[in-house]
C-alpha positions as CSV (number, residue, x, y, z in Angstrom):
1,X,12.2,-33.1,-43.6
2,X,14.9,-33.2,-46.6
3,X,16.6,-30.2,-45.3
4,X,16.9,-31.7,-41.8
5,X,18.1,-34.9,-43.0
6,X,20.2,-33.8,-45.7
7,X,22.2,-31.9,-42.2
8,X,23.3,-35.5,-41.4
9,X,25.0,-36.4,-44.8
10,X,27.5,-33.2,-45.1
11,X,29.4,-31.1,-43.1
12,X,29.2,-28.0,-45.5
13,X,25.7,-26.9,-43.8
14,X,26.5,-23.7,-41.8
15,X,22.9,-22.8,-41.0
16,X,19.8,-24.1,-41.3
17,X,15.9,-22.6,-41.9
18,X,12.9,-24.4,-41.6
19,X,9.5,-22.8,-41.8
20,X,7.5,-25.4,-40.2
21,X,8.7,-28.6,-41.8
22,X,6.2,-31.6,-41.8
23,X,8.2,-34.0,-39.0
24,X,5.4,-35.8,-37.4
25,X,2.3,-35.3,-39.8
26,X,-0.1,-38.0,-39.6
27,X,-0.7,-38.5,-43.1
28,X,-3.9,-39.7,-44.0
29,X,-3.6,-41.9,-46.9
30,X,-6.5,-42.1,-48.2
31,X,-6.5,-38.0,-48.3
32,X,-3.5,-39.2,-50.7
33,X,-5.0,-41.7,-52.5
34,X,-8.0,-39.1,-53.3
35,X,-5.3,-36.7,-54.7
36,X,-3.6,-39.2,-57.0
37,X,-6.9,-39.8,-58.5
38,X,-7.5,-36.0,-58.9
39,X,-4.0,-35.9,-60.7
40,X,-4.6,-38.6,-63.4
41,X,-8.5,-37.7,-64.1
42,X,-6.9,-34.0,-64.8
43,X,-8.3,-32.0,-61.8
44,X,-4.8,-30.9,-60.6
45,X,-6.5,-27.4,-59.1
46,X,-9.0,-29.4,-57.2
47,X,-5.9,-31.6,-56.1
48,X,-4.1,-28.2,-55.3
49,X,-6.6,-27.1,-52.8
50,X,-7.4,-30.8,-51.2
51,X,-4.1,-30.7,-50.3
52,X,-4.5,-26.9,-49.1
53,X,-6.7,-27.6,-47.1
54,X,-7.1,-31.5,-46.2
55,X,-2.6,-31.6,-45.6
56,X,-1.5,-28.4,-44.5
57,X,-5.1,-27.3,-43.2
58,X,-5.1,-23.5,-45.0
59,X,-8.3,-21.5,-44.3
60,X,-10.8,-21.0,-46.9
61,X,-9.7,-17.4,-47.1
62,X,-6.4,-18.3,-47.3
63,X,-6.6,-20.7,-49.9
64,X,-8.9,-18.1,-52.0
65,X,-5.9,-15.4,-51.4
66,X,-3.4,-18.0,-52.4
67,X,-5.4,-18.6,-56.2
68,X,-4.9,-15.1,-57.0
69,X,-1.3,-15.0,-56.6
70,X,1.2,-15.4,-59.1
71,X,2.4,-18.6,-57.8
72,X,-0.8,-20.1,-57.9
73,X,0.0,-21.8,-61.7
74,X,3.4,-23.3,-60.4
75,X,1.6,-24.8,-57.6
76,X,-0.9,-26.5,-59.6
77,X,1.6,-27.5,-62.3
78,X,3.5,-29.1,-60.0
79,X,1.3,-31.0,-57.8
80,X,2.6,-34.0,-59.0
81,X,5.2,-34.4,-56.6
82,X,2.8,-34.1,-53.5
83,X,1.9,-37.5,-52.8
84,X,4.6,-38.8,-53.5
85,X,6.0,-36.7,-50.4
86,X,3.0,-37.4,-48.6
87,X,3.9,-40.8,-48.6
88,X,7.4,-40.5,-47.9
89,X,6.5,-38.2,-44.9
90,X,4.0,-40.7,-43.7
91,X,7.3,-43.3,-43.3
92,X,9.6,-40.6,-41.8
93,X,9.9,-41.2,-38.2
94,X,11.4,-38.0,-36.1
95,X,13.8,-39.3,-33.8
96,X,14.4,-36.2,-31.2
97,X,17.8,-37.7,-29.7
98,X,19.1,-37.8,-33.3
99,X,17.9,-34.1,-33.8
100,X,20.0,-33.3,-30.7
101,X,23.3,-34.0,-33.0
102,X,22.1,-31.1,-35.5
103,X,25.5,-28.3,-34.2
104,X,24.7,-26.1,-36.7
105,X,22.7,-22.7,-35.3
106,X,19.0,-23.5,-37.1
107,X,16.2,-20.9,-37.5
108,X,12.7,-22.5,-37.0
109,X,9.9,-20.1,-38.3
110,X,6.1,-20.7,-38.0
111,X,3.1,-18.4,-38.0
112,X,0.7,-17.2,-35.8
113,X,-2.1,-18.3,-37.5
114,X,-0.8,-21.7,-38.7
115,X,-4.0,-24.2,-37.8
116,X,-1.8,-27.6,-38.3
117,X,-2.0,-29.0,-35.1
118,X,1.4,-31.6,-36.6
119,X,3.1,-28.1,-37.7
120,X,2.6,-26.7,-34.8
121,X,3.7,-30.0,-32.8
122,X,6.8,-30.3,-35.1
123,X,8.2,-26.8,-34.7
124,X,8.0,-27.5,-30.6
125,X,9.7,-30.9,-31.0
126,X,12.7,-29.2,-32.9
127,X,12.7,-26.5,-30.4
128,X,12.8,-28.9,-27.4
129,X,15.4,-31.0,-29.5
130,X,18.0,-29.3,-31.5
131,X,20.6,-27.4,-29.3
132,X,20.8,-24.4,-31.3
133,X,17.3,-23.1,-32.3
134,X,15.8,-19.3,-33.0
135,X,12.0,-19.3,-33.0
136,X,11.0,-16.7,-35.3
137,X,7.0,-16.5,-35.2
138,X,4.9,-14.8,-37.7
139,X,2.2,-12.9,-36.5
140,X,-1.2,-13.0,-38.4
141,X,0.4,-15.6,-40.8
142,X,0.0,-18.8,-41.3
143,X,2.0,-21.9,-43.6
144,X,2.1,-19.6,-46.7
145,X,4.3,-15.8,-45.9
146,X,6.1,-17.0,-48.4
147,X,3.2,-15.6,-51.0
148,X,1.4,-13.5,-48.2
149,X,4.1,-12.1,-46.3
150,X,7.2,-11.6,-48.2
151,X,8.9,-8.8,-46.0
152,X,8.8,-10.4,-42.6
153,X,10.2,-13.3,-43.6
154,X,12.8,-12.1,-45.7
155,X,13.6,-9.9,-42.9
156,X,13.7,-12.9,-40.3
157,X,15.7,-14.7,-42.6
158,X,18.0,-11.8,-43.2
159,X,18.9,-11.3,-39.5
160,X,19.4,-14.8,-39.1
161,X,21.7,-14.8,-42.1
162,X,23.4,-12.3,-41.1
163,X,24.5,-12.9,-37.4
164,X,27.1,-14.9,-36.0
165,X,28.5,-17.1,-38.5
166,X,30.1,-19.9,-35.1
167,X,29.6,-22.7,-35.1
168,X,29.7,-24.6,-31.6
């Protein structure tokens, strides 16, 4: 969502990536509320994986491959900073005329496996909306190749870099 809007308040945005951003989620804020209390009675792990799971609905497996990872401490020291995003995400309202203004050339990535029914709804609406979009999708992945599948996305990202630099 910050990435899409911040395309609005400069001109100095050639390109644009977004691995299925969080347009339209339908944020349950009592999910949130549950998380907050998590955070302050010291549970950030458990708060971690309720958002894993309850937010971006990860897998089981996937959450268990995601604790092993060296990333896993950053997540959880972090954590903070989720509801507070939740919330502001539960405001946002995606206005697909607006998104029709976005000129610069924007890769939208997603992956195969991604069970979010709002992911997968937002990556469509910005396909149907922005006039210059590359779908990129991951196969056997799902909202985390960041940690799980480093090559193909660097590479997708790397050929998307690396084409034409016009702008319309």
């Amino acid at each position: 969502m910050c990435a899409l809007e911040a395309t609005f308040l400069t001109e100095r945005i050639s390109k644009l990536i977004l691995y299925e951003p969080p347009l339209q989620d339908r944020i349950d804020l009592g999910v949130v509320d549950r998380i907050e209390r998590m955070i302050q009675d010291g549970d950030r792990e458990q708060a971690v994986v309720t958002f894993l799971r309850e937010v971006v609905k990860l897998s089981p497996s996937e959450v268990t491959a995601m604790r092993s990872r060296p990333s896993w401490p950053g997540f959880v020291a972090t954590v903070d900073s989720h509801p507070r995003q939740m919330r502001a995400l539960a405001a946002y309202r995606f206005d697909a005329r607006r998104m029709g203004t976005v000129r610069m050339p924007t890769l939208l990535v997603t992956g195969s496996d991604t069970a979010s029914p709002q992911l997968r709804q937002a990556i469509d609406s910005l396909q149907a909306s922005l006039p210059n979009p590359t779908l990129v999708v991951l196969e056997g992945q799902q909202h985390n190749a960041m940690d799980s599948a480093r090559q193909k996305l660097a590479e997708a990202i790397a050929t998307f870099l690396l084409g034409t630099t016009d702008r319309p």
